[in-house]
PDB file of N, CA, C and O in Angstrom:
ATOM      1  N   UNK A   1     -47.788 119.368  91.209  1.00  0.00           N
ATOM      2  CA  UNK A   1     -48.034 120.314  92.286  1.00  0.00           C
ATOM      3  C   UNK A   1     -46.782 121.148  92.594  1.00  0.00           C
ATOM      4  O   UNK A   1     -46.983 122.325  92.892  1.00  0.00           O
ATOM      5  N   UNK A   2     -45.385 120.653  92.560  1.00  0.00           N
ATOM      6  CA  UNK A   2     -44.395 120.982  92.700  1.00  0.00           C
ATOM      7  C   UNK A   2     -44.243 122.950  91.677  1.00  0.00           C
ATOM      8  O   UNK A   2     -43.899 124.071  92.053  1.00  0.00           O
ATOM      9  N   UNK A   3     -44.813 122.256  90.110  1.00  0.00           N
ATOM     10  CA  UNK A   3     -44.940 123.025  89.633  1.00  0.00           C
ATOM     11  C   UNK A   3     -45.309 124.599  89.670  1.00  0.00           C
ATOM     12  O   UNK A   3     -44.831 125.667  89.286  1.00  0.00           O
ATOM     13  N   UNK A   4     -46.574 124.056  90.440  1.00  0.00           N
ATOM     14  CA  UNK A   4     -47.372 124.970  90.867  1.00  0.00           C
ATOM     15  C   UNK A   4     -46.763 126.118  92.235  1.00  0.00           C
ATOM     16  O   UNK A   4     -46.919 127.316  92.474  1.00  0.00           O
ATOM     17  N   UNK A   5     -46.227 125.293  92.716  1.00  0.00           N
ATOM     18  CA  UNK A   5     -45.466 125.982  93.879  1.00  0.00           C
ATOM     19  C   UNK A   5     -44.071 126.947  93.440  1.00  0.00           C
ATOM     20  O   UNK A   5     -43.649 127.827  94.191  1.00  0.00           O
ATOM     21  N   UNK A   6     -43.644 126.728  92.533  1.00  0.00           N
ATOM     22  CA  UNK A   6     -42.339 127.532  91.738  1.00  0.00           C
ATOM     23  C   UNK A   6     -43.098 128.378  91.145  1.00  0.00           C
ATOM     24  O   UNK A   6     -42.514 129.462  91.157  1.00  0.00           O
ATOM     25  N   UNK A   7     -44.332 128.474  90.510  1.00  0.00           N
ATOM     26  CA  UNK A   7     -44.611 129.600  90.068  1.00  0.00           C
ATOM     27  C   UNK A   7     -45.400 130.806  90.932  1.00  0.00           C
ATOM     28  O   UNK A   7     -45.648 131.894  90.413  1.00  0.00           O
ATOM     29  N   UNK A   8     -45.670 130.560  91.964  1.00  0.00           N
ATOM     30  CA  UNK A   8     -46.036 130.571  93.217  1.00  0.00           C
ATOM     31  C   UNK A   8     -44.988 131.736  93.760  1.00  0.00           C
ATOM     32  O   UNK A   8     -45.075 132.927  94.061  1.00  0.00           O
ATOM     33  N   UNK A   9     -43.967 130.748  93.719  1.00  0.00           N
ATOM     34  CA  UNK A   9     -42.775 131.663  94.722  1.00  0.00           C
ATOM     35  C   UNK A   9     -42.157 133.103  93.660  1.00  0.00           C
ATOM     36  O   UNK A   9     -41.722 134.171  94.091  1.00  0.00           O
ATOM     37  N   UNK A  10     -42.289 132.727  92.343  1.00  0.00           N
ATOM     38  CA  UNK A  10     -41.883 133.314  91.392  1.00  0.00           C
ATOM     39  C   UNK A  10     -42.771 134.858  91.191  1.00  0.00           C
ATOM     40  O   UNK A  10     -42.560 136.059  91.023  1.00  0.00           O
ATOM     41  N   UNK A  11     -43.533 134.186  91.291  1.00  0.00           N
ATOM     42  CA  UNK A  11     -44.918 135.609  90.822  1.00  0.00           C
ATOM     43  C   UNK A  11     -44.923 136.460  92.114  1.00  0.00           C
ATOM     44  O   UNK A  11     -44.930 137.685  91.992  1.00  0.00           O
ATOM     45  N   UNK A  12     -44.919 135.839  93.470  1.00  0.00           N
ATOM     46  CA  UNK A  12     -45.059 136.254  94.627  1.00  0.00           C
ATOM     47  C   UNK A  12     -43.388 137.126  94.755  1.00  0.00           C
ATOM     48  O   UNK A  12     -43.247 138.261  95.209  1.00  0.00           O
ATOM     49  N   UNK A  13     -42.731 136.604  94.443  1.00  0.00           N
ATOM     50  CA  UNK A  13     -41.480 137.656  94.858  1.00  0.00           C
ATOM     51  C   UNK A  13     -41.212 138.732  93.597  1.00  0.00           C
ATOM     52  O   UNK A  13     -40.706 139.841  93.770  1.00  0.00           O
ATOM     53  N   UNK A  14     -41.564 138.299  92.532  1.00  0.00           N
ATOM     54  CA  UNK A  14     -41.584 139.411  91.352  1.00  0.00           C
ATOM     55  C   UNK A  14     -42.512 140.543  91.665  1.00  0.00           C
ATOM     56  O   UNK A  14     -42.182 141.717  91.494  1.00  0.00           O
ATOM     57  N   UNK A  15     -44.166 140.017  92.321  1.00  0.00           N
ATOM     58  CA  UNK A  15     -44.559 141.583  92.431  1.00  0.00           C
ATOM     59  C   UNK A  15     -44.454 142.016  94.048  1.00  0.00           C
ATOM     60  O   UNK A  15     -45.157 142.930  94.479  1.00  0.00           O
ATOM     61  N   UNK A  16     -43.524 141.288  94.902  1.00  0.00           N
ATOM     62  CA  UNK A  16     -43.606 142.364  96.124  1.00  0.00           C
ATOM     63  C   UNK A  16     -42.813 143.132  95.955  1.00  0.00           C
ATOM     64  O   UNK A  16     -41.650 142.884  95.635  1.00  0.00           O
ATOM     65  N   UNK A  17     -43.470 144.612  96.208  1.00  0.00           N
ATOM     66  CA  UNK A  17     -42.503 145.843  96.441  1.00  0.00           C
ATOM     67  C   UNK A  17     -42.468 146.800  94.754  1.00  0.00           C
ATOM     68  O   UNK A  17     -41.935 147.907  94.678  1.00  0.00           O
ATOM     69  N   UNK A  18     -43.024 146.222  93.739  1.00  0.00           N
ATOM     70  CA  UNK A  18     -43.284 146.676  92.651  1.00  0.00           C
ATOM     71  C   UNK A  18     -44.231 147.826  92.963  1.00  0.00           C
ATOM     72  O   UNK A  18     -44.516 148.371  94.030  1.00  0.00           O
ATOM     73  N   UNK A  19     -44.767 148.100  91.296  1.00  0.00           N
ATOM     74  CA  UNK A  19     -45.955 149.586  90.969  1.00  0.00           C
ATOM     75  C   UNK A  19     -46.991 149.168  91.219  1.00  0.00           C
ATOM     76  O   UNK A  19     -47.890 149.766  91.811  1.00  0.00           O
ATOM     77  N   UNK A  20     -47.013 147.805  90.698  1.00  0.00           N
ATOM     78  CA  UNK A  20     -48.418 147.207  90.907  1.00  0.00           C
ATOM     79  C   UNK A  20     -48.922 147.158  92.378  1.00  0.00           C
ATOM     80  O   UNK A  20     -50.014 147.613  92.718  1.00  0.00           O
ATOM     81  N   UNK A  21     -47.936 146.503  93.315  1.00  0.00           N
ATOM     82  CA  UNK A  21     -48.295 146.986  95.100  1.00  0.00           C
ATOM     83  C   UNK A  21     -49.046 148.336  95.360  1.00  0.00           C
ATOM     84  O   UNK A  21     -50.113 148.722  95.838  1.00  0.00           O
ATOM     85  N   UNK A  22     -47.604 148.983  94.629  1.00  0.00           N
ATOM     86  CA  UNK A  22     -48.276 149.779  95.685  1.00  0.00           C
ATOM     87  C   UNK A  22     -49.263 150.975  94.700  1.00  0.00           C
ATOM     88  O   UNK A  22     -49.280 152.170  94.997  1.00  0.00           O
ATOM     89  N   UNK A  23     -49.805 150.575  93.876  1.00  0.00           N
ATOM     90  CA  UNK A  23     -50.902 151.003  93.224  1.00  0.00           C
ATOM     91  C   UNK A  23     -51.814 150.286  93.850  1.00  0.00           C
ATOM     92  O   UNK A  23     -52.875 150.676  93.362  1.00  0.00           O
ATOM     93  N   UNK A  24     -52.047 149.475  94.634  1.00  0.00           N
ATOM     94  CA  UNK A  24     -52.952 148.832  95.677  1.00  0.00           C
ATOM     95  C   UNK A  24     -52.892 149.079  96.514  1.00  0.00           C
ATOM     96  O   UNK A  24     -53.902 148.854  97.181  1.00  0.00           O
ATOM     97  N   UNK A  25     -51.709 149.742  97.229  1.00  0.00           N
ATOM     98  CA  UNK A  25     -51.375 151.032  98.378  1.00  0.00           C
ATOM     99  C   UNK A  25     -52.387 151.727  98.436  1.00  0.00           C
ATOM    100  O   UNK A  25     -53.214 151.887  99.333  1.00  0.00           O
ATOM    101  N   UNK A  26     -52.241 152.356  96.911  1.00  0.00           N
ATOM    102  CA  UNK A  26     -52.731 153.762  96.426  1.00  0.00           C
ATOM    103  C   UNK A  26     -54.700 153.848  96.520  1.00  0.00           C
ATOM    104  O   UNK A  26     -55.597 154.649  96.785  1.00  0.00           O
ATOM    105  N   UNK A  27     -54.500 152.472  96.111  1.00  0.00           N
ATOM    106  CA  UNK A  27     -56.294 152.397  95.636  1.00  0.00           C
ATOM    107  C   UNK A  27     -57.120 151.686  97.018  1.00  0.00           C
ATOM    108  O   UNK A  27     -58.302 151.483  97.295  1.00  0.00           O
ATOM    109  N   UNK A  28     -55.994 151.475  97.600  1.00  0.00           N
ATOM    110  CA  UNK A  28     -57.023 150.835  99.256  1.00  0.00           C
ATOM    111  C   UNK A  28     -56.865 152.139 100.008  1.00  0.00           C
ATOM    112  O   UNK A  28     -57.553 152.082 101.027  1.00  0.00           O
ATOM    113  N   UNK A  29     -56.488 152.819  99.946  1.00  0.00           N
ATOM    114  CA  UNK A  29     -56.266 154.214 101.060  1.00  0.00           C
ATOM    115  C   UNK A  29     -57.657 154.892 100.550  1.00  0.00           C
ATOM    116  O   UNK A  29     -58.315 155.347 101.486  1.00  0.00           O
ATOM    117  N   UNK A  30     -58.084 155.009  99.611  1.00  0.00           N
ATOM    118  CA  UNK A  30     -58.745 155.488  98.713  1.00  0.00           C
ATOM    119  C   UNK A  30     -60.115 155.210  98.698  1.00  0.00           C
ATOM    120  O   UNK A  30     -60.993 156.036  98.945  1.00  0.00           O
ATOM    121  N   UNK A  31     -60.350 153.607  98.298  1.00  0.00           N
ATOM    122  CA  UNK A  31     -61.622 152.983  98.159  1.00  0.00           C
ATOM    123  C   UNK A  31     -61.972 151.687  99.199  1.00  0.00           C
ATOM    124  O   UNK A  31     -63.015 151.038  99.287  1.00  0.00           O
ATOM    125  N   UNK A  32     -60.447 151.535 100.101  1.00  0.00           N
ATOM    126  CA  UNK A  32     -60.926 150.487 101.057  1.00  0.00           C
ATOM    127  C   UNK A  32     -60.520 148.976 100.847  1.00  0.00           C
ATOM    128  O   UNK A  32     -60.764 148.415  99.779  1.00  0.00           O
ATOM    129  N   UNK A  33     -59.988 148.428 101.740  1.00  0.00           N
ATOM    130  CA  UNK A  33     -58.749 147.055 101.520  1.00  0.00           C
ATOM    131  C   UNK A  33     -59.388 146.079 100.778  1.00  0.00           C
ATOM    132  O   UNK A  33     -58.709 145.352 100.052  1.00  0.00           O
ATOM    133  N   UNK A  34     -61.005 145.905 100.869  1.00  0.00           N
ATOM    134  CA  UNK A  34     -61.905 144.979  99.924  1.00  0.00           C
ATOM    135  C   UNK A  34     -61.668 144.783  98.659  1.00  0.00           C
ATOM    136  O   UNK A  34     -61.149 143.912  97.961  1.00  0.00           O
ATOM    137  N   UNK A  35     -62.411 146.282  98.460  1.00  0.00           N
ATOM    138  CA  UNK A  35     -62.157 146.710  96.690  1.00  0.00           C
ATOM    139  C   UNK A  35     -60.962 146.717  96.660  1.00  0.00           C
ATOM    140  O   UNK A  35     -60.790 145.727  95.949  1.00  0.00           O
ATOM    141  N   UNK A  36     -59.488 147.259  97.001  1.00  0.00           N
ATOM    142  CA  UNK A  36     -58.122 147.339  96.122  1.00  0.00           C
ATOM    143  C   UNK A  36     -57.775 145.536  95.664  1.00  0.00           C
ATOM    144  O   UNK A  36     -57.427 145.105  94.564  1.00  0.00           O
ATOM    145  N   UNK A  37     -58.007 144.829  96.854  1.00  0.00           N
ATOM    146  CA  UNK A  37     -57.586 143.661  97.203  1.00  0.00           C
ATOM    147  C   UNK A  37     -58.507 142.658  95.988  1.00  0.00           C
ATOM    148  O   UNK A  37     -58.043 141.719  95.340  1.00  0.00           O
ATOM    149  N   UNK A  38     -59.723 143.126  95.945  1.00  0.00           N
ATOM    150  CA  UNK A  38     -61.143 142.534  94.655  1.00  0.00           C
ATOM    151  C   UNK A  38     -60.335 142.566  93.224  1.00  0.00           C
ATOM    152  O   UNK A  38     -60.143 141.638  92.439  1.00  0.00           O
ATOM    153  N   UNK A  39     -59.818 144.294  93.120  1.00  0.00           N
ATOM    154  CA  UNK A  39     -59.354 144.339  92.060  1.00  0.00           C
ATOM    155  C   UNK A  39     -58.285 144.160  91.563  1.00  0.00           C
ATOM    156  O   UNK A  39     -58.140 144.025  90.348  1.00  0.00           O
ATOM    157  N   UNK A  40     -57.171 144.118  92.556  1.00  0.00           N
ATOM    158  CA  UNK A  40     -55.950 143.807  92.416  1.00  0.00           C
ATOM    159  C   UNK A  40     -55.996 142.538  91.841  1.00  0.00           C
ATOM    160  O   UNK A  40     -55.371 142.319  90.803  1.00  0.00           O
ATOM    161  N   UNK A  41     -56.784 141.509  92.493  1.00  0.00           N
ATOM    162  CA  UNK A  41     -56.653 139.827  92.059  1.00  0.00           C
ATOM    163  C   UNK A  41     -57.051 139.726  91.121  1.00  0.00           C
ATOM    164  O   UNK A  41     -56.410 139.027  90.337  1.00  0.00           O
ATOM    165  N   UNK A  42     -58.481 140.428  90.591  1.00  0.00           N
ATOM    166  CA  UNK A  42     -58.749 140.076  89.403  1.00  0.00           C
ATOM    167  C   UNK A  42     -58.183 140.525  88.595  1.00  0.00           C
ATOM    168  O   UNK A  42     -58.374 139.742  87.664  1.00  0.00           O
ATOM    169  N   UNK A  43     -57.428 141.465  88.170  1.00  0.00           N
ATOM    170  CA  UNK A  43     -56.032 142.159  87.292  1.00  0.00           C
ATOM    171  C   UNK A  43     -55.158 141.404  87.134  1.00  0.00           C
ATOM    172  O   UNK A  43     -55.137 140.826  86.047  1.00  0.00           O
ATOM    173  N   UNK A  44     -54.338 141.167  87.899  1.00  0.00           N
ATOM    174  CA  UNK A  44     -53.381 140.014  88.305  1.00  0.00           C
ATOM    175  C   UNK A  44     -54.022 138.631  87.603  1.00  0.00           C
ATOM    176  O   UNK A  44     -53.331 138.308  86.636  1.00  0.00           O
ATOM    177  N   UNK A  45     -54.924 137.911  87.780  1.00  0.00           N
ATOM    178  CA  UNK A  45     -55.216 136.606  87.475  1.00  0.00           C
ATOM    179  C   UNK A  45     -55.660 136.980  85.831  1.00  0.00           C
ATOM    180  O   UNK A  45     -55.413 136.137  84.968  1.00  0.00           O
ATOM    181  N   UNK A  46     -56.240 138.120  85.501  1.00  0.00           N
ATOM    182  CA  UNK A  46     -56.264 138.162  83.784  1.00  0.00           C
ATOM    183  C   UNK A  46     -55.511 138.149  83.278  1.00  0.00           C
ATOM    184  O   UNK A  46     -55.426 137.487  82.243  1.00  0.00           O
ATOM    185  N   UNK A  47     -54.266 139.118  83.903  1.00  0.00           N
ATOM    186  CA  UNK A  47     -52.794 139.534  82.828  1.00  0.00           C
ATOM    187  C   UNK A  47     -52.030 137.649  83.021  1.00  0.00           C
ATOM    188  O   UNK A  47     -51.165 137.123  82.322  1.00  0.00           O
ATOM    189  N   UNK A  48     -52.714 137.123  84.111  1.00  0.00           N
ATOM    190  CA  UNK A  48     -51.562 136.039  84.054  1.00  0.00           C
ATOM    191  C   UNK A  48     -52.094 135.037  83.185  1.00  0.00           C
ATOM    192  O   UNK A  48     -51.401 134.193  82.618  1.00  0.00           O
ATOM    193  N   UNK A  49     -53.465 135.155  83.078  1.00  0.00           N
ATOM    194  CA  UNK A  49     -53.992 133.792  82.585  1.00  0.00           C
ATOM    195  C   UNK A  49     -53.445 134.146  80.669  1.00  0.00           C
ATOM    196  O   UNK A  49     -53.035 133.411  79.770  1.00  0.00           O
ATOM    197  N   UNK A  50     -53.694 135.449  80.758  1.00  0.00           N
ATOM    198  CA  UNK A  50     -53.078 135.782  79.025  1.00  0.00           C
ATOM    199  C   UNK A  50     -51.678 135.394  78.910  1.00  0.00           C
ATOM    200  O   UNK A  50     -51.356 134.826  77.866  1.00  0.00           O
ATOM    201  N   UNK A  51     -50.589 135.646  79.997  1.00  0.00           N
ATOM    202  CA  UNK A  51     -49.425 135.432  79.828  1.00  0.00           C
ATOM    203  C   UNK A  51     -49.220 133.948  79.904  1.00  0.00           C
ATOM    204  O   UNK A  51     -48.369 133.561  79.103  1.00  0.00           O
ATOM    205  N   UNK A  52     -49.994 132.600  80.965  1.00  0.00           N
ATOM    206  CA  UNK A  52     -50.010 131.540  80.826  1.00  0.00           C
ATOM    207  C   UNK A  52     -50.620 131.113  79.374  1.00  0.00           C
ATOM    208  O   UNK A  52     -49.858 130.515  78.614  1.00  0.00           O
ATOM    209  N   UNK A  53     -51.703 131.336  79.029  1.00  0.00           N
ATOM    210  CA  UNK A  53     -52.185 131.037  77.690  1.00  0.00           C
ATOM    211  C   UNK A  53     -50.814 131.515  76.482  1.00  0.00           C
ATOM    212  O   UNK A  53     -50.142 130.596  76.013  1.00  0.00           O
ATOM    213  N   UNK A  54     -50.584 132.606  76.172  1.00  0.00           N
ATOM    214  CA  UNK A  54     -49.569 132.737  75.631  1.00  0.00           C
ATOM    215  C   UNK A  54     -48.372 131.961  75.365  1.00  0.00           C
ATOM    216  O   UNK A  54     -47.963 131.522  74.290  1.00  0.00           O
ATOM    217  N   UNK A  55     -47.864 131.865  76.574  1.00  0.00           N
ATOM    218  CA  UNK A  55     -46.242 131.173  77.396  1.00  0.00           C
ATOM    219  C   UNK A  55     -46.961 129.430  76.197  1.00  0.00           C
ATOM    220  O   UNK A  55     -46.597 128.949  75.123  1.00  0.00           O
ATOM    221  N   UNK A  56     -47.590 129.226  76.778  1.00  0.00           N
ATOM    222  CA  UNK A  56     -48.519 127.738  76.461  1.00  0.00           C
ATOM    223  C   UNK A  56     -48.216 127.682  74.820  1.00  0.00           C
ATOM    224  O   UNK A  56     -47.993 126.699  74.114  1.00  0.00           O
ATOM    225  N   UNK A  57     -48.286 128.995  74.498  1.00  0.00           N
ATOM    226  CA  UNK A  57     -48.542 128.796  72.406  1.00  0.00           C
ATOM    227  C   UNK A  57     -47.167 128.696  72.401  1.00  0.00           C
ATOM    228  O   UNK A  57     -46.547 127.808  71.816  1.00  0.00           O
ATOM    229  N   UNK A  58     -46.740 129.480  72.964  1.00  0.00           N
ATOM    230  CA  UNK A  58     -45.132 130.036  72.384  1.00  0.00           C
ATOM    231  C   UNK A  58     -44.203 128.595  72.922  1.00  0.00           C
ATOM    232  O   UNK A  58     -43.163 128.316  72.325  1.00  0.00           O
ATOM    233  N   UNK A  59     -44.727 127.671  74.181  1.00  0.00           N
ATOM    234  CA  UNK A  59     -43.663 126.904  74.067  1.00  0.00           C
ATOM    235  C   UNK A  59     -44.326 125.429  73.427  1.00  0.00           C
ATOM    236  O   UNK A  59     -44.019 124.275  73.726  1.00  0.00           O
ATOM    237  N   UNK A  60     -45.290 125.895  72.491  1.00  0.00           N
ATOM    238  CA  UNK A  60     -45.365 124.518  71.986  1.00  0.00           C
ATOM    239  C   UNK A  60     -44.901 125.138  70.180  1.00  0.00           C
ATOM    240  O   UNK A  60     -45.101 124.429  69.194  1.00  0.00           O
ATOM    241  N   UNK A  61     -44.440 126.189  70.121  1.00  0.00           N
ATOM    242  CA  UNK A  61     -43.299 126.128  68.937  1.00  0.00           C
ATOM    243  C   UNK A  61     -42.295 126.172  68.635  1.00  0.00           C
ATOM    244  O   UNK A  61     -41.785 125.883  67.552  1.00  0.00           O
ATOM    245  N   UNK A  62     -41.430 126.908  70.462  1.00  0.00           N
ATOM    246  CA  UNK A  62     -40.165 127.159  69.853  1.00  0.00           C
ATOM    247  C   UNK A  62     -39.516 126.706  70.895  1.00  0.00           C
ATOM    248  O   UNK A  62     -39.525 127.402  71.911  1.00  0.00           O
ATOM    249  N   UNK A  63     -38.941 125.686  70.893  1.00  0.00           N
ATOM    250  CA  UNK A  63     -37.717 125.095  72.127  1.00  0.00           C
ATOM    251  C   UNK A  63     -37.318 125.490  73.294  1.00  0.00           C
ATOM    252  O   UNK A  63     -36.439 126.308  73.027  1.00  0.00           O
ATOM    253  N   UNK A  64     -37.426 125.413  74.580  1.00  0.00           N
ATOM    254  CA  UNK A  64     -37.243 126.095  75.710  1.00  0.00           C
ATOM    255  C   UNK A  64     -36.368 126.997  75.779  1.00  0.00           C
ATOM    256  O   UNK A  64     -36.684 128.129  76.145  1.00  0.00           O
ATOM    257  N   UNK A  65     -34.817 126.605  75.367  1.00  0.00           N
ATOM    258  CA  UNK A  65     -33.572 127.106  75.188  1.00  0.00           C
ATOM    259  C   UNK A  65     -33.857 128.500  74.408  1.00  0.00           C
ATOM    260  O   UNK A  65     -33.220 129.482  74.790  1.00  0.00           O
ATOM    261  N   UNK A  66     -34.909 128.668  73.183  1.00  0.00           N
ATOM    262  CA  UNK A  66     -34.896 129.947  72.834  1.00  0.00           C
ATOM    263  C   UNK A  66     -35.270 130.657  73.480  1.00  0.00           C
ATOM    264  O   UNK A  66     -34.597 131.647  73.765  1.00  0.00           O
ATOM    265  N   UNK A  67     -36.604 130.434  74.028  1.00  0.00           N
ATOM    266  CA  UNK A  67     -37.299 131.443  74.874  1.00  0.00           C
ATOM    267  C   UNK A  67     -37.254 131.457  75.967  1.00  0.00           C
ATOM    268  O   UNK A  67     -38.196 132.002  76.545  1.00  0.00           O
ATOM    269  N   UNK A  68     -36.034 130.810  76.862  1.00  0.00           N
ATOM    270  CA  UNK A  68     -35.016 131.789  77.976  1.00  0.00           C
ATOM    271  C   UNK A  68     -34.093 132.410  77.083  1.00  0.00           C
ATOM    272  O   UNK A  68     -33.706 133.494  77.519  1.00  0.00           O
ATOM    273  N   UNK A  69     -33.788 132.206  76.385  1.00  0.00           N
ATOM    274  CA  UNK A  69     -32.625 133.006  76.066  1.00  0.00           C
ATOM    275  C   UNK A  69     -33.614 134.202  75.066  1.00  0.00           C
ATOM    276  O   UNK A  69     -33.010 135.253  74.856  1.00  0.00           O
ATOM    277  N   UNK A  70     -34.365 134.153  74.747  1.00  0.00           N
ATOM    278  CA  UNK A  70     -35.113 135.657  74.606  1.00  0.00           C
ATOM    279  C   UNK A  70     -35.420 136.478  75.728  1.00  0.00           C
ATOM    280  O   UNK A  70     -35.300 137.701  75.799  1.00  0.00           O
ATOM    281  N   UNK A  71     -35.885 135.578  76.716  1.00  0.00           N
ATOM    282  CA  UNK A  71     -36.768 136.340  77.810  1.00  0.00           C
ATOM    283  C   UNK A  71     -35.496 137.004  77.998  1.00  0.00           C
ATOM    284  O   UNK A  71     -35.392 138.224  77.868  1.00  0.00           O
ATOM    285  N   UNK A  72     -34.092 135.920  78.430  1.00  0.00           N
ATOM    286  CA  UNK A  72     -32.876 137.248  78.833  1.00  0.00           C
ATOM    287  C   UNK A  72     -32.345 138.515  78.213  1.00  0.00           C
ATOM    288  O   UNK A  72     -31.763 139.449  78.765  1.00  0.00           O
ATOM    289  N   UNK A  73     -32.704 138.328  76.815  1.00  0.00           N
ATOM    290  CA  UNK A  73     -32.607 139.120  75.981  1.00  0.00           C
ATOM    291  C   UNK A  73     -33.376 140.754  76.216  1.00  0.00           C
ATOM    292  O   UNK A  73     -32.862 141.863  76.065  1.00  0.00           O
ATOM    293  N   UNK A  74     -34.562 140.446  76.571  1.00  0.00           N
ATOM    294  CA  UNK A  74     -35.882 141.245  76.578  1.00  0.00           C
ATOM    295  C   UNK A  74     -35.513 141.969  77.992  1.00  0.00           C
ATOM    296  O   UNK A  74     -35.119 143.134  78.034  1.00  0.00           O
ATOM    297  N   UNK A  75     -35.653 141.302  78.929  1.00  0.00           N
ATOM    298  CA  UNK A  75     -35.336 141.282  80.224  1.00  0.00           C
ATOM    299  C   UNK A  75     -33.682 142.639  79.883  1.00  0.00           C
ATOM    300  O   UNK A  75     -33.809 143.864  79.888  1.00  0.00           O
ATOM    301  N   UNK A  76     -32.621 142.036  79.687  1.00  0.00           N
ATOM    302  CA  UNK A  76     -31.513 143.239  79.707  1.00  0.00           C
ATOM    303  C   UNK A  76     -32.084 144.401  78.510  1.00  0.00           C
ATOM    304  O   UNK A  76     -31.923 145.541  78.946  1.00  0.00           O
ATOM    305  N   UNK A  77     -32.643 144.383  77.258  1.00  0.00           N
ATOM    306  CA  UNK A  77     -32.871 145.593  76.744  1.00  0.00           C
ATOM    307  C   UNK A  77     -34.336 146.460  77.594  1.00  0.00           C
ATOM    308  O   UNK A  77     -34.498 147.596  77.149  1.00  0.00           O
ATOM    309  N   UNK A  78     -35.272 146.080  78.623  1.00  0.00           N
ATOM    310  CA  UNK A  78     -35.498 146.902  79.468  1.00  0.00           C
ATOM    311  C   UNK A  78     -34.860 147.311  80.360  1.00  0.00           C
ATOM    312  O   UNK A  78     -35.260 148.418  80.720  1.00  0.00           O
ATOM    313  N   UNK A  79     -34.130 146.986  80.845  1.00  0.00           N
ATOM    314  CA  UNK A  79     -33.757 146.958  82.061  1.00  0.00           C
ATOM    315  C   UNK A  79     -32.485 148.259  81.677  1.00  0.00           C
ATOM    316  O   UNK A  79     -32.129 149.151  82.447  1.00  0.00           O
ATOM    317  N   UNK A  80     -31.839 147.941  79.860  1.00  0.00           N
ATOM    318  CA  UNK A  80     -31.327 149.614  79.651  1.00  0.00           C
ATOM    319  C   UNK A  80     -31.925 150.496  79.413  1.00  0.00           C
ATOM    320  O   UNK A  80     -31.431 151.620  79.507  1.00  0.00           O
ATOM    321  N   UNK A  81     -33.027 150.325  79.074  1.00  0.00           N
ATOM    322  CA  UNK A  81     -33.870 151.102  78.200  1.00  0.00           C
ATOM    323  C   UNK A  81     -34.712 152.052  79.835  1.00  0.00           C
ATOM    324  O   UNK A  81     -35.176 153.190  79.775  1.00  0.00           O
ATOM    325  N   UNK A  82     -34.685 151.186  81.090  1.00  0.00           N
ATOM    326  CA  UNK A  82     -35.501 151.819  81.954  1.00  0.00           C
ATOM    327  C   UNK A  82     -33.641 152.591  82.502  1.00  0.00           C
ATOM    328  O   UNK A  82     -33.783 153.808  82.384  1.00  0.00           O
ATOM    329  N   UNK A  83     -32.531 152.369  82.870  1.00  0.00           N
ATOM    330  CA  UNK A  83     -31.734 152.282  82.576  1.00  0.00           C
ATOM    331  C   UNK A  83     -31.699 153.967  82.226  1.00  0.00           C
ATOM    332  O   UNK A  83     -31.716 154.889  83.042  1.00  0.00           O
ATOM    333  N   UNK A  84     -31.646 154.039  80.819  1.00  0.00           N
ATOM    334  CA  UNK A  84     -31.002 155.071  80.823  1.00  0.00           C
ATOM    335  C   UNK A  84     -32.288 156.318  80.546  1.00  0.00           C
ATOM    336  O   UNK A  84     -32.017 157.342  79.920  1.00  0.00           O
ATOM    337  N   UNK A  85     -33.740 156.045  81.127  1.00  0.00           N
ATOM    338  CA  UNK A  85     -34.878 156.733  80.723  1.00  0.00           C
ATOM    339  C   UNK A  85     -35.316 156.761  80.080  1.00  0.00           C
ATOM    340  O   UNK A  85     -35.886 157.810  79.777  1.00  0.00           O
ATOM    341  N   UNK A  86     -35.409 155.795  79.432  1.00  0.00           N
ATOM    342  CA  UNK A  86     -36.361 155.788  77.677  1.00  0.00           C
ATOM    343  C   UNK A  86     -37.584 155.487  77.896  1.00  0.00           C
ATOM    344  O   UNK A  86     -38.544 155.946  77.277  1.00  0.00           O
ATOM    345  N   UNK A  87     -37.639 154.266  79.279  1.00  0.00           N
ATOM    346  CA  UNK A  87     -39.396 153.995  79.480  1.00  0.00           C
ATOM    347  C   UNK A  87     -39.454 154.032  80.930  1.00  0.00           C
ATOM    348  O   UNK A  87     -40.530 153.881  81.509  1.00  0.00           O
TER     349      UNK A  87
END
């Protein structure tokens, strides 16, 4: 359960204040706090369940230690790449 609660705090502070918000800003002003809020979750719970399913393959092949040290990898070449305008 513990588990569950770190990813919790993790997901919850990664998307407050992001595109994704406030593209739910954008789409409740629009169509109404139901629907943004309907669709927001169900978006959110697909992209995650692919990224949990995924995360799931990838760490039953390659050692934890690699794939933080990729994610950091990945993580600093966006972060130049948004950085200096490329994406």
């Amino acid at each position: 359960m513990k588990e569950v609660l770190y990813v919790f705090v993790a997901i919850f502070l990664a998307e407050l204040g992001d595109k994704t918000q406030l593209a739910t800003i954008a789409f409740a002003s629009k169509y109404g706090w139901a629907k943004a809020f309907t669709g927001a979750i169900l978006g959110l719970a697909l992209v995650n369940l692919i990224g949990a399913f995924v995360g799931e393959k990838i760490g039953e092949a390659l050692p934890v230690e690699i794939i933080h040290k990729g994610a950091g990898v990945l993580f600093i070449i966006f972060g130049l790449l948004m950085f200096f305008g490329k994406i």
